[in-house]
NUMAR-513984 format. One record per atom (N, C-alpha, C): residue number from 1; chain; x, y, z. Coordinates in nm, 4 decimals. Atoms other than C-alpha are relative to their C-alpha. Example, Ala and Ser with C-alpha at 12.3 -4.5 7.8 and 13.67 -1.06 7.14 Angstrom:
2
+-----+----+----------+----------+----------+
|   i | ch |     east |    north |       up |
+-----+----+----------+----------+----------+
|   1 |  A |   0.0890 |  -0.1190 |   0.0000 |
|   1 |  A |   1.2300 |  -0.4500 |   0.7800 |
|   1 |  A |   0.0900 |   0.1200 |   0.0000 |
|   2 |  A |  -0.0820 |  -0.1190 |  -0.0060 |
|   2 |  A |   1.3670 |  -0.1060 |   0.7140 |
|   2 |  A |  -0.0770 |   0.1090 |   0.0730 |
+-----+----+----------+----------+----------+
! end
This chain:
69
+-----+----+----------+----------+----------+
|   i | ch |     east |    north |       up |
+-----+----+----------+----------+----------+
|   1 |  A |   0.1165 |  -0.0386 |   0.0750 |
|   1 |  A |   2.5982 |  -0.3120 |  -0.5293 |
|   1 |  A |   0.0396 |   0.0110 |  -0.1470 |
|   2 |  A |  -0.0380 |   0.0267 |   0.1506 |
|   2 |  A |   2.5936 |  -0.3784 |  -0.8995 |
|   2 |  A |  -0.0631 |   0.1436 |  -0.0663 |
|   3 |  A |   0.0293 |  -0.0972 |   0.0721 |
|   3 |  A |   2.5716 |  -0.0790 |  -1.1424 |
|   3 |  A |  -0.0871 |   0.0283 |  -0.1171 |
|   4 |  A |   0.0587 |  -0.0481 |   0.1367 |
|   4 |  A |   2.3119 |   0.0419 |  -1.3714 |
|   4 |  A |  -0.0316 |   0.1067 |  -0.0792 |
|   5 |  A |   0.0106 |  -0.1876 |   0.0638 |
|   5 |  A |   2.2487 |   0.3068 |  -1.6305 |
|   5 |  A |  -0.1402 |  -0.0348 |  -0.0664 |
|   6 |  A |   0.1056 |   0.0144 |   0.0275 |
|   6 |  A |   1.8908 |   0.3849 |  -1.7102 |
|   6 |  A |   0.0074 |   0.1128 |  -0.1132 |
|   7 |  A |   0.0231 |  -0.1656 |   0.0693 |
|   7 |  A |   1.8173 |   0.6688 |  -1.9975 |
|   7 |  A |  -0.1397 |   0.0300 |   0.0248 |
|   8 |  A |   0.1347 |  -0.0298 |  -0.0222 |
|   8 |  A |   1.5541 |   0.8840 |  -1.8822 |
|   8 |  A |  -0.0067 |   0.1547 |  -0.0690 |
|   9 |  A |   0.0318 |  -0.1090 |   0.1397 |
|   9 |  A |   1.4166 |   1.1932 |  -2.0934 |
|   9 |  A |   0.0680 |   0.1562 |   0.1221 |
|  10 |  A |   0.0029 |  -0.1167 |  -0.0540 |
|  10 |  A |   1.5289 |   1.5397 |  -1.9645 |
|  10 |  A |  -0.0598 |   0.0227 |   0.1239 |
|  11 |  A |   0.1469 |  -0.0834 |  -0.1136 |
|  11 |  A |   1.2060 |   1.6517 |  -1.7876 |
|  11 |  A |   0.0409 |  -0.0962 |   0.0970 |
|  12 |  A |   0.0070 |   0.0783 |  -0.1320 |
|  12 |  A |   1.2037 |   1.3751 |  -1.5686 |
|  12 |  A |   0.1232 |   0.0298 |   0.0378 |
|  13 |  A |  -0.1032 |  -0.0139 |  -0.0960 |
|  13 |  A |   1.5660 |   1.4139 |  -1.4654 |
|  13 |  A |   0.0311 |   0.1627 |   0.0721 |
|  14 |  A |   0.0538 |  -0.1448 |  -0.0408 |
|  14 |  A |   1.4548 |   1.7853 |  -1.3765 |
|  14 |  A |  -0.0782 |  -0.0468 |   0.0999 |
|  15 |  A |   0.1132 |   0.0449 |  -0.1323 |
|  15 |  A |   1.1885 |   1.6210 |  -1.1847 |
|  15 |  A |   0.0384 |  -0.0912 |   0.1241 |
|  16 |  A |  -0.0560 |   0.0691 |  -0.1034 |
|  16 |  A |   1.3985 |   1.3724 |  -0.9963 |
|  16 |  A |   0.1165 |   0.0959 |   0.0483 |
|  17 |  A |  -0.0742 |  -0.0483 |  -0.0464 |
|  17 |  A |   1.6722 |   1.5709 |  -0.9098 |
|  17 |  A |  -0.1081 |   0.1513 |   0.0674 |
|  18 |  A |   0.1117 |  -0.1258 |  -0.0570 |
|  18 |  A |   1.3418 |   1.8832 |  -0.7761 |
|  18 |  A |   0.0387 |  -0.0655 |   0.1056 |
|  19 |  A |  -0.0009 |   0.1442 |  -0.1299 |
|  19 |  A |   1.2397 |   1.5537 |  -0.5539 |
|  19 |  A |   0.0999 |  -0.0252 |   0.0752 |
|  20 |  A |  -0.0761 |   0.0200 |  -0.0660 |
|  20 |  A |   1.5127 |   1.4496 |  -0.4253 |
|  20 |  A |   0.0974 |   0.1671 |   0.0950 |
|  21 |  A |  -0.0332 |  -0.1397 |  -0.0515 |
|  21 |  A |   1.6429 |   1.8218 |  -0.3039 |
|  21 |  A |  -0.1094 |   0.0371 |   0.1260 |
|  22 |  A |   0.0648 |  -0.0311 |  -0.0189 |
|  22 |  A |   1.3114 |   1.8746 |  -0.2157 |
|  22 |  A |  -0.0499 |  -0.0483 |   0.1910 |
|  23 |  A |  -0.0293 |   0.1218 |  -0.1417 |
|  23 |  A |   1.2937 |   1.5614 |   0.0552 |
|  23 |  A |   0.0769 |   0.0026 |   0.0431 |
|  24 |  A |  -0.1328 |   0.0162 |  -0.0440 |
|  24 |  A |   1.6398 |   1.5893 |   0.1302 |
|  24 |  A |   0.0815 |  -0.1273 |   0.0096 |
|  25 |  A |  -0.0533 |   0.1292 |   0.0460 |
|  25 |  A |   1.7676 |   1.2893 |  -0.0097 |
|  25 |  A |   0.1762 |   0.0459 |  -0.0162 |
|  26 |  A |  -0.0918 |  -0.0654 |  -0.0199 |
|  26 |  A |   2.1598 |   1.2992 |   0.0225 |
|  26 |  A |   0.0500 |   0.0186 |  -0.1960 |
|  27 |  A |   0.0427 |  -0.0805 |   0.1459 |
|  27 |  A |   2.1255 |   1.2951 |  -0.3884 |
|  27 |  A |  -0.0908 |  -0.0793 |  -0.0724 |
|  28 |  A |   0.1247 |   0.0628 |   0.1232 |
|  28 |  A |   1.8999 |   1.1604 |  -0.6876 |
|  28 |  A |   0.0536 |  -0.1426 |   0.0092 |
|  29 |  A |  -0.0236 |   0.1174 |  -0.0292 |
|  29 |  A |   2.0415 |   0.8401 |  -0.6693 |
|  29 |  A |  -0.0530 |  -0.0874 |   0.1097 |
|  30 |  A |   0.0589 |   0.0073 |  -0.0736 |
|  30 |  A |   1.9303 |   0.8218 |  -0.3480 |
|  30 |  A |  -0.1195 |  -0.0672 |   0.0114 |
|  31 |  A |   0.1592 |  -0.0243 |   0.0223 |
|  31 |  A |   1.5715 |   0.9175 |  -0.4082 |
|  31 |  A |  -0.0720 |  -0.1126 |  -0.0920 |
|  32 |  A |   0.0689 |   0.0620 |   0.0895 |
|  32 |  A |   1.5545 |   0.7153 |  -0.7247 |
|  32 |  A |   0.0223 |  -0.1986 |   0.0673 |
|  33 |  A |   0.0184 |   0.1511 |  -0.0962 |
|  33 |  A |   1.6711 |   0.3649 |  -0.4498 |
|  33 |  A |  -0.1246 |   0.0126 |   0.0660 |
|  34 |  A |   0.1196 |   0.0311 |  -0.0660 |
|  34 |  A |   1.3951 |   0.4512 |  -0.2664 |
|  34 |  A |  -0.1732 |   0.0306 |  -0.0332 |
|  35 |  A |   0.1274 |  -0.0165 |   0.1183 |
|  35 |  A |   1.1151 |   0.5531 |  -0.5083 |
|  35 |  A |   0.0092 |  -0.1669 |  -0.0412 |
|  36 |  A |   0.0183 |   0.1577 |   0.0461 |
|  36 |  A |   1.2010 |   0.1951 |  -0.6618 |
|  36 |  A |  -0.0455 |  -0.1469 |   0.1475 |
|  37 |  A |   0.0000 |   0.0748 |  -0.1848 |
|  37 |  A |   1.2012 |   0.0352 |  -0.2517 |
|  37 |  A |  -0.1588 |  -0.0231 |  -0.0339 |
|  38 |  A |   0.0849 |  -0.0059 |  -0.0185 |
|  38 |  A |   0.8921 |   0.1919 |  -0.2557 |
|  38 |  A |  -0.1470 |  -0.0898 |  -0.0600 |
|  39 |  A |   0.0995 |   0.0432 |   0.1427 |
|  39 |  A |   0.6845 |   0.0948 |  -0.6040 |
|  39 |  A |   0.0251 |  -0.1955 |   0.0592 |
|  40 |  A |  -0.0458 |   0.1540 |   0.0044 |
|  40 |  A |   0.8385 |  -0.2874 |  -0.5330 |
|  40 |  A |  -0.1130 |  -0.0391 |   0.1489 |
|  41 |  A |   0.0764 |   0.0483 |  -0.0773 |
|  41 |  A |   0.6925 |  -0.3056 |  -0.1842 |
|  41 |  A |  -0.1416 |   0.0305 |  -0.0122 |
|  42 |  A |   0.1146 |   0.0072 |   0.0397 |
|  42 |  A |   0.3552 |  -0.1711 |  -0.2630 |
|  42 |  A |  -0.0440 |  -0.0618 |  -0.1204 |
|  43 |  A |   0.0154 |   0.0424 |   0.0759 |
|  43 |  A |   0.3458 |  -0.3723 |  -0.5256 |
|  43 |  A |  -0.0548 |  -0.1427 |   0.0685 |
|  44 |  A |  -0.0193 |   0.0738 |  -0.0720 |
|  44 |  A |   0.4266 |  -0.6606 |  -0.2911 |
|  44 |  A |  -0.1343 |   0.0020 |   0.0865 |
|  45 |  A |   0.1284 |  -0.0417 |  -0.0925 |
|  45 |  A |   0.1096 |  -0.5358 |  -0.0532 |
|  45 |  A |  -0.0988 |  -0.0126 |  -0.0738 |
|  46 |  A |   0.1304 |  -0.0151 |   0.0478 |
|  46 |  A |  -0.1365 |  -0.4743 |  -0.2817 |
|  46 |  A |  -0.0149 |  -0.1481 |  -0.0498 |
|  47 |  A |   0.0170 |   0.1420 |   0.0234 |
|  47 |  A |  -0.0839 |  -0.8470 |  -0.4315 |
|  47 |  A |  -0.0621 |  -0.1126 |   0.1257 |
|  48 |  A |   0.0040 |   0.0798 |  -0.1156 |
|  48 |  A |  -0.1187 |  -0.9871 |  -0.0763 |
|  48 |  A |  -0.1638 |   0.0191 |   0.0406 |
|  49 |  A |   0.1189 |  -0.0384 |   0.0001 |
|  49 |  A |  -0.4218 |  -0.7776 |  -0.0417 |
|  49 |  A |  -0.1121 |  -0.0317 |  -0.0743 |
|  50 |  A |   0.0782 |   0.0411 |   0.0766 |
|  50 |  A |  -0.5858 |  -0.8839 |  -0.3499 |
|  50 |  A |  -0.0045 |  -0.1532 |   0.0324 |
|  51 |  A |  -0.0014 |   0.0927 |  -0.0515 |
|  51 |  A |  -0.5173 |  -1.2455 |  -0.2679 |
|  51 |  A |  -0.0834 |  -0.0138 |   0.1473 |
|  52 |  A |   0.1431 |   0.0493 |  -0.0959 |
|  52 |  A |  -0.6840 |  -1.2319 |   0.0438 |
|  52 |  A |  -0.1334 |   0.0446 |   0.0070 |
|  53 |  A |   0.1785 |   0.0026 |   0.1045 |
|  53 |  A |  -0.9981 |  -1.0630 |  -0.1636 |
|  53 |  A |  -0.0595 |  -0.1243 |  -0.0272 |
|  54 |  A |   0.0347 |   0.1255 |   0.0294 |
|  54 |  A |  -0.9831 |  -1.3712 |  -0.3089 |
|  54 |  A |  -0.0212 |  -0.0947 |   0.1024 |
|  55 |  A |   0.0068 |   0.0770 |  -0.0758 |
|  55 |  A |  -0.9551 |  -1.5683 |  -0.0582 |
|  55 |  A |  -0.1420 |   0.0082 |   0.0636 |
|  56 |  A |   0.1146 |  -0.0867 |  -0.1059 |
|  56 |  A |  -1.2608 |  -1.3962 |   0.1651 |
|  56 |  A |  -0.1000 |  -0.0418 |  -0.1204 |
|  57 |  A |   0.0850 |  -0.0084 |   0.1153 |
|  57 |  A |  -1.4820 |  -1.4117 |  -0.1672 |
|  57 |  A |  -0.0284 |  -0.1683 |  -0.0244 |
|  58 |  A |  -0.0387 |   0.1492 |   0.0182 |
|  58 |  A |  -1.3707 |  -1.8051 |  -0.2207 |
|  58 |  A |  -0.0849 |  -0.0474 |   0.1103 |
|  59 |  A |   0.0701 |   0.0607 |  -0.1395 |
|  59 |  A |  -1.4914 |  -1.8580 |   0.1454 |
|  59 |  A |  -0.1536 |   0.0192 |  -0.0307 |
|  60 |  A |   0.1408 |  -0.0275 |  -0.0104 |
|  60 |  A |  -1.8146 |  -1.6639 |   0.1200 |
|  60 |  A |  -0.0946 |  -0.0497 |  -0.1293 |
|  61 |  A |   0.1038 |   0.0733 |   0.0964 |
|  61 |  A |  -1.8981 |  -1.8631 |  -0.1887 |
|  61 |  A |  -0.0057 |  -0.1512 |   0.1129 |
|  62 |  A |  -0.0090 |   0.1363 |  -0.0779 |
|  62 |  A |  -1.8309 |  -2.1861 |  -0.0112 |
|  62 |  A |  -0.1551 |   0.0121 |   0.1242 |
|  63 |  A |   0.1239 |   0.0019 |  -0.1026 |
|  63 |  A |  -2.0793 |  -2.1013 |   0.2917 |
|  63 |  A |  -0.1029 |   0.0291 |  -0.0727 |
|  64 |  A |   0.1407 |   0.0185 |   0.0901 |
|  64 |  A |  -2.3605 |  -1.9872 |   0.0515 |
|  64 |  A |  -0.0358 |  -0.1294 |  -0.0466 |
|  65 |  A |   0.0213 |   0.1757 |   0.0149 |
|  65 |  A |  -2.3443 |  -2.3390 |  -0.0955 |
|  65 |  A |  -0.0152 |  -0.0868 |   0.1021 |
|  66 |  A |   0.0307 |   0.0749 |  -0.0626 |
|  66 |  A |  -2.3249 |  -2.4814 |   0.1963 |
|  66 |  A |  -0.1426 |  -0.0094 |   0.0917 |
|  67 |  A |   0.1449 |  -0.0494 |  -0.0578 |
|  67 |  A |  -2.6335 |  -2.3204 |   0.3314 |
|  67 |  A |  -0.1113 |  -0.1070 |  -0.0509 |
|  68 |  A |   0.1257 |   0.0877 |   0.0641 |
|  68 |  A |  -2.9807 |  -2.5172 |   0.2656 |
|  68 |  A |  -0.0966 |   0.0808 |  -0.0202 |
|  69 |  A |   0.1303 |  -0.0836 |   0.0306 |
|  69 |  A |  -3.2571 |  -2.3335 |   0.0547 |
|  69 |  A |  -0.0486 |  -0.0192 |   0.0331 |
+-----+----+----------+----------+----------+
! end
């Protein structure tokens, strides 16, 4: 696993290290792999989801047109 250093302001590292205690994460490092897991796959979902909006919307234009006034 490759290493990174992020700078994050105070407060928040008050707030991630609450969180992670809080959940019982074995530490902030932890918490902050799977907070990022998290944001990435719902990110991943909601795209898939909107796409097949589209999709469904795409269709139900198609059959209106195809209909006969």
């Amino acid at each position: 696993m490759k290493h990174r250093t992020i700078r994050l302001p105070d407060e928040t590292m008050k707030a991630i290290e609450a969180a992670s205690q809080e959940r019982g994460f074995a530490s902030m490092s932890a918490f902050i792999r799977y907070a990022i897991d998290q944001e990435l796959t719902e990110r991943q979902d909601g795209l898939t989801g909107a796409e097949e909006r589209l999709a469904a919307s795409i269709e139900q234009v198609r059959r209106d047109q195809d209909r006969p006034n």
